[in-house]
N, C-alpha and C positions, 0 to 999 in steps of 0.2 A: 676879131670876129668870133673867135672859139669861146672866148672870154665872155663874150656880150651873151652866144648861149648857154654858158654855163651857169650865169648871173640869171637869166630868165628862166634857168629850168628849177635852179633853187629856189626861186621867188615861189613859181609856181607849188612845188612841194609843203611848201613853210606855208603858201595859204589854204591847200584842202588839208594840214593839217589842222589847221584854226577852226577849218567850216566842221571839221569831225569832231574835234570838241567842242563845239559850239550844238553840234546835232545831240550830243550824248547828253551834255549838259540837258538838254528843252526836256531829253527824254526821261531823265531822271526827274526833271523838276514835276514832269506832269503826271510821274508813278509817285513821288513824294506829295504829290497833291491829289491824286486818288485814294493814296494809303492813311491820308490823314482824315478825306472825308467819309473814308469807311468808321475811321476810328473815331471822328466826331456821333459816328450815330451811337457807338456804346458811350461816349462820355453821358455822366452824370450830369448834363444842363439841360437850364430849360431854354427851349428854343419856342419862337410863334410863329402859329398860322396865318392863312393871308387875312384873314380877319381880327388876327393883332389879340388872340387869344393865345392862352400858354399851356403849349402839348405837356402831356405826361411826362413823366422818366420811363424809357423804354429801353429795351435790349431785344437782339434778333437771336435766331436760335445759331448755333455754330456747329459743325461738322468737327468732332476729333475723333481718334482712336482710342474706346474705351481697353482697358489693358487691366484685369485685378488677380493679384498672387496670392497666395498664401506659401508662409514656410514652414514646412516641415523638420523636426529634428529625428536623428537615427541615427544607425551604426554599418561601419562597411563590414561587408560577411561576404566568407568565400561560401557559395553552396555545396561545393565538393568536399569543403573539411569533414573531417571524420573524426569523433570521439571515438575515447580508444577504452574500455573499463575491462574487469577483471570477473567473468561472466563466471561465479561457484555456486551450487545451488545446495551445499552442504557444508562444506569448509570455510571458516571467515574467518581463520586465523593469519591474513595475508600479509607480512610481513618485508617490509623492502631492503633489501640485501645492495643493489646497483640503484642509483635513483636515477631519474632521467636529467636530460640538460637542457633549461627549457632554451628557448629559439633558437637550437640547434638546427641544421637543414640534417635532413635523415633520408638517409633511400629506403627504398623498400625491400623489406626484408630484414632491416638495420634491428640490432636489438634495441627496445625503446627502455626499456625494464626487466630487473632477475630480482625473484623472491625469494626468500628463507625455504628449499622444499624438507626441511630433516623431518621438521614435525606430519609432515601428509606422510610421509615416509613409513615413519614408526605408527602411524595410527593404520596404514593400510596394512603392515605387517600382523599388529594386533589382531585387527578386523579376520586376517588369513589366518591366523591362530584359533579366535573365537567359532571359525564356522568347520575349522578341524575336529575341535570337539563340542562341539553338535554333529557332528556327522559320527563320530564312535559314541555320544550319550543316544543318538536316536537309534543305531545299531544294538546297543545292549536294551531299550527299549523296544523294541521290535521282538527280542530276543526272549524277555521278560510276558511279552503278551502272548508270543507262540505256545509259551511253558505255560501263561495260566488259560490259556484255549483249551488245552491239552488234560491239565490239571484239572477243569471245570466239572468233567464226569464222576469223577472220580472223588474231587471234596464233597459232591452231592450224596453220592453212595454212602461216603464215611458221615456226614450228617443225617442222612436217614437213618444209620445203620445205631449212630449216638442218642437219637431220637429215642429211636425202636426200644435203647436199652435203658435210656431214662424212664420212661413209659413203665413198662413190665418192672424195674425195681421200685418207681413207684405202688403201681399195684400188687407187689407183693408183699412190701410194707402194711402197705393198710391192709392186706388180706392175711398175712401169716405172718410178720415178723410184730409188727402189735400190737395182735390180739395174745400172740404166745410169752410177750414180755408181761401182758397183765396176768395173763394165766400163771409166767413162770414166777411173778412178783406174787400173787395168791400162795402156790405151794410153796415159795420159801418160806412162806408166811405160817402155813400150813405143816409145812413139816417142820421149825422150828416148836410152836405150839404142839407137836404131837411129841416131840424128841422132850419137850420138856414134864408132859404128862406122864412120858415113861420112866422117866426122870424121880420124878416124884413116889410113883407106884414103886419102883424100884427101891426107893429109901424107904417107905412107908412097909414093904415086907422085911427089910432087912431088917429092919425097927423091933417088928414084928418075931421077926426068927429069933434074932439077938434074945429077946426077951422069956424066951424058951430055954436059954442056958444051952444049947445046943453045941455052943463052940466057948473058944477059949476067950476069958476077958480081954485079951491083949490083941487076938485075931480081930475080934469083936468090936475095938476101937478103930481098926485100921480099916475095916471096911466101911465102917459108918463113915467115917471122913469120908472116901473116899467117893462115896454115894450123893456123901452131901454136896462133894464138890462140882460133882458131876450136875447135881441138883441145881447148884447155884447158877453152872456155866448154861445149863439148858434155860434157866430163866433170862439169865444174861442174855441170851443168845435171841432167844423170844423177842423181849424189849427190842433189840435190835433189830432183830423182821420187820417187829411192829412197825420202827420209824423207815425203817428201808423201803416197806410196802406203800406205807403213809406217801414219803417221799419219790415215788416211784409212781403211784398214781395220779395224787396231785400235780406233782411237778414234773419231774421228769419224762415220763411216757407224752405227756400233754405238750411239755417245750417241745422234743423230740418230734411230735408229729407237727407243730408249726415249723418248724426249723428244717424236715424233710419238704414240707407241704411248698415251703418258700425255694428252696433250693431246686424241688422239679420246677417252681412257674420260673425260676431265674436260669433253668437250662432250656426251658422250652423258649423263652423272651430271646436265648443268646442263641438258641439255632435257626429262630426265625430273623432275628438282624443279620445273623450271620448268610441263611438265604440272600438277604438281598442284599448285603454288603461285596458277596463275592463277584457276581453280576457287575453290579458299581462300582468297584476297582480294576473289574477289565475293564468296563466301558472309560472311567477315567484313564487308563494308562492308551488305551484306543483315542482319546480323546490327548492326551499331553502328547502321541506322538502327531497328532495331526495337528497341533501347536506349535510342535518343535521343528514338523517342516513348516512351515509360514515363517517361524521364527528363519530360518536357514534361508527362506527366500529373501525375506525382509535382510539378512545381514548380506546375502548375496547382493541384492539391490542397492544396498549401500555402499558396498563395497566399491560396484562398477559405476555409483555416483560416484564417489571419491577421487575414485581411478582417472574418471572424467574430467574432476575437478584438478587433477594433479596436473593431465592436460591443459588445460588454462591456464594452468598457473606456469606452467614452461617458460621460459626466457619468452616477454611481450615481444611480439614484431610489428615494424610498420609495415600496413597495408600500400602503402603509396609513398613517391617519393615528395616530401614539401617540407615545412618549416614545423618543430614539433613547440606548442603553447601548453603549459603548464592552466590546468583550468578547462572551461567551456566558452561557446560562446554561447546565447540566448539572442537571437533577433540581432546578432552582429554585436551585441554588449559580450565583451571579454567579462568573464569572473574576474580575474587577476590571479593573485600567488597565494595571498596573507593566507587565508583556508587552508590551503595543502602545502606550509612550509613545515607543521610539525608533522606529514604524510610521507612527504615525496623525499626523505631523508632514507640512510641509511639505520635501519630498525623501525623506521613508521610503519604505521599501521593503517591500510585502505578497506574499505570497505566491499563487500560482493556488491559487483555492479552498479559501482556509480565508477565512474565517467572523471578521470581525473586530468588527462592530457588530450591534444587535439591536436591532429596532423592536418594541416592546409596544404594544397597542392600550390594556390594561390595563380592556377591560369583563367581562375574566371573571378568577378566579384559584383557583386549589387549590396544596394544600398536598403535595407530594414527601415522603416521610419514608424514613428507614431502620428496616425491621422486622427485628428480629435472628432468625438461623433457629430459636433457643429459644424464643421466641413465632409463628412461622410458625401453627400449627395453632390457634392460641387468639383469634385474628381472623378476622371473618367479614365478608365483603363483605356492605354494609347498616348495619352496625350505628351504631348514634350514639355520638359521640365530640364531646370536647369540647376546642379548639382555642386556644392561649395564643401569644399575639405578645409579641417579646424587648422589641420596644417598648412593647407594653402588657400587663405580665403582671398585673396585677389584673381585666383583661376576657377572659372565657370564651366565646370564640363555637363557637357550634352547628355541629357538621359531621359530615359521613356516608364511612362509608368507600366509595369509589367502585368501586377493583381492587387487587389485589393480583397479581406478577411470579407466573408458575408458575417462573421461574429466577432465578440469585440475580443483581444486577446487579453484587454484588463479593462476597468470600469471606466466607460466614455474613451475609451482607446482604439480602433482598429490597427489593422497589420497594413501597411502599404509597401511594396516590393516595386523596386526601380531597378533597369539595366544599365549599364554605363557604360559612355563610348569613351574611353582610352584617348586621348588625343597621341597622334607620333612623337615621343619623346617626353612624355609626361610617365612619371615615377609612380608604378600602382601603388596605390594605397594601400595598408596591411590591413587581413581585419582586425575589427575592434575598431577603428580609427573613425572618431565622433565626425559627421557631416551633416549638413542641412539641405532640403530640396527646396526649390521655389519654383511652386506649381501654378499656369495658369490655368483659373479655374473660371473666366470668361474673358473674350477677344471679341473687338468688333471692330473695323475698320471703316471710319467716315460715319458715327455714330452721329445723328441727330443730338445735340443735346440744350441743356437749360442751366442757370445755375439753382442750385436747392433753393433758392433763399426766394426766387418767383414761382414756386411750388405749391402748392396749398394744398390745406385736406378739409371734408367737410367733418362737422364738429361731430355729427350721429353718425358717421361713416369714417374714421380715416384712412382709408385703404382706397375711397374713393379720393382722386387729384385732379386737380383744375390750374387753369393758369387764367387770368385779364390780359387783352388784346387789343390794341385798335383795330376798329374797322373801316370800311371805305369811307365811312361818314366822319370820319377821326371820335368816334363815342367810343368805348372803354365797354366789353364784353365777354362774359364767363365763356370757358371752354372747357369740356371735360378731355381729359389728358390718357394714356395708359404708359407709364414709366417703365422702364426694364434694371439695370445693371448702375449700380453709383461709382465714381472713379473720384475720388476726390470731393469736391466741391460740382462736379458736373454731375447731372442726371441725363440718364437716355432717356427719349422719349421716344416710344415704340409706335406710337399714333396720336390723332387727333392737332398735329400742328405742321406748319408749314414753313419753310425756309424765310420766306418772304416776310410773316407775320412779325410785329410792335409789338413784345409780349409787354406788359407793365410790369416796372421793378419792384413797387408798392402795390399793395392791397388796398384799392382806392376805398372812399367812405362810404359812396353809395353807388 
């Protein structure tokens, strides 16, 4: 008995499972038979109406999700990194003594770099030297203007007093010394011609006497000689006046008074320079000392540039603790090394203020990109974006556009700045590290669309679009269209059509 129902109740199982695959089966067959007559209406055939005419080729409009990207290329960049330069605004002898080690982690404080300081050393010593003496030459200058302040009454007195004497021997010159040299150039002239007339008179009586026998023949010769010679030497002597006087009025009196006449205007020329020359050596040494302080300021001010600059140049420290890069970065693009390998050596030579190493803290980073100015308008700040590393392009991390440049940062280029969300257990990225974004730059969900190819445009208008339609009467009829967004091969159509509507695949003939 137990037997017979356990035989009946298997029976029973074994057939409602037959009837269920039997139900599943109908219901599959009649979804495979609706899914084919939907797809009969896209097929490419011709089907007829009941009046045994042959419909158009038609297609209906379809719902998808329009979806269009664009990818951007960039650089990952920490925003916190800090370039680290060697800020002198006088000294550019910078010389590297310790070189740094690039991608070393470095804490803050760590030294990054030590310079050669002997040479600031000995030029600030110099510099201390040089304003030593200026401060004793401005001292003996100060000293030098007191003495000619001082002095100043007193060379005036003695030039008036020089004047005074030039003056008065001038005019005593021309009033008593020669008129008395012509006068005394006459009477020598004069008493030789009288010396020689007594002369004469004198020989002529002793002639005279002689001839009287008065004395002896022998006295008588010695006097005549003696007369005559006397005679001859007064003539001599005459002659001589003559040319003495001659020479004395033409010449000499005459040079003489040009040669006084010159000498007072060249004492008078050299008391009146010297009036004003004396005035204008104090004013210049008043003048070099208020040069030589400027000058004492200016080396002052150098000096405590220097001194400044020596600060600088102290053993570099880092600012923060992170990872130290030889280089910069620009927009998340690393420099690299090649540049600062003959620099960052032991004896290179850096430059004031540029920017050789760069400390990354690396607990934040975003992603730099170049936006071409053909996409400018189709990005929105906000929008999500999804983020591919060179080093890992099979992982898509999540990120947001942060800003966008309102100017371009090179020609058809703007700045585009993305956040990035970290996935847990994903390895950050260093910067430098090339990435691309892929931004969508329109979304639409259950989009109307058409394919291009039943699109048209009018010939005087292509911006205006139309599409052919069947209508209730199955005749074939223009519609003007407004498209949105292409995806492909699909166009959105933003208005003018309906779910329902036979668009025609062909541009019928008439």
């Amino acid at each position: 008995m137990n037997k017979k129902i356990s035989l009946s109740l298997s029976y029973l199982w074994i057939l409602n499972l037959g009837i269920s695959f039997a139900f599943a089966e109908s219901n599959s067959s009649k979804k495979a038979k609706t899914l084919q007559n939907e797809n009969s209406a896209q097929e490419d055939l011709s089907v007829r109406n009941n009046s045994g005419k042959e419909e158009p080729h038609t297609i209906s409009p379809n719902k998808k999700t329009i979806r269009n990207t664009i990818t951007l290329n960039g650089f990952i960049e920490d925003p916190d990194a800090i370039p680290i330069s060697i800020n002198t605004h006088n000294w550019t002898d910078l010389r590297v003594s310790t070189p740094p080690t690039h991608g070393k982690e470095i804490k803050k404080g760590e030294v990054v770099l030590e310079l050669d300081m002997e040479k600031i050393r000995n030029h600030l010593q110099f510099l201390s030297h040089d304003l030593n003496i200026l401060d004793i030459n401005k001292e003996i200058l100060l000293a030098e203007i007191k003495l000619a302040e001082e002095l100043a009454p007193l060379e005036k007195e003695e030039m008036d007093r020089f004047e005074k004497y030039v003056k008065e021997d001038y005019n005593r010159y021309n009033s008593i010394y020669l008129p008395f040299d012509k006068k005394s150039a006459a009477m020598t002239l004069k008493s030789s011609e009288q010396y020689l007339a007594y002369a004469a008179e004198e020989l002529n009586q002793l002639k005279k006497m002689y001839e009287a026998d008065d004395l002896t023949e022998e006295t008588e010769e010695i006097i005549l000689q003696r007369a005559q010679y006397q005679y001859e030497r007064a003539k001599f002597s005459y002659e001589a006046a003559k040319i003495r006087n001659e020479e004395a009025l033409k010449f000499q009196l005459p040079r003489g008074k040009k040669a006084t006449d010159s000498n007072f205007d060249r004492e008078k020329l050299s008391l009146q320079t010297l009036r004003k020359i004396k005035p204008a050596e104090l004013n210049r040494k008043k003048l070099e000392g208020r040069k030589m302080t400027e000058e004492r300021k200016q080396f002052a001010i150098k000096k405590t540039k220097i001194e400044k600059d020596l600060k600088a140049m102290h053993p570099i420290k880092s600012p923060v603790h992170g990872i130290l890069f030889w280089g910069t970065f620009d927009r998340g693009k690393w420099s690299g090394t090649n540049s600062l390998k003959s620099k960052l050596r032991k004896g290179g030579i850096l430059k004031p203020n540029e920017d050789f190493v760069t400390i990354s803290p690396s607990k934040r980073i975003r992603a730099r990109l170049n936006l071409p100015e053909k996409n400018f308008h189709q990005v929105k700040i906000g929008n999500e974006a999804k983020l591919t590393l060179t080093s890992a392009d099979e992982s898509k991390i999540q990120s947001s556009i942060k800003s966008i440049s309102k100017t371009p940062v090179q020609p058809g280029i703007y700045d585009l700045t993305a956040d990035i969300i970290i996935p847990k257990g994903f390895l950050p990225p260093v910067p430098g590290s090339a990435c691309s974004l892929e931004c969508v730059t329109y979304y639409r969900k259950e989009a109307i669309t058409l394919p291009s190819s039943v699109i048209h445009s009018e010939s005087d208008d292509p911006d205006s679009k139309y599409i052919y339609f069947l209508n209730k009467t199955g005749k074939h009829q223009k519609k003007t269209i407004e498209i949105g967004k292409k995806s492909g091969d699909a166009v959105e159509i933003l208005s003018g059509i309906r779910m329902s509507m036979k668009v025609l695949k062909d541009k019928p003939e008439s």
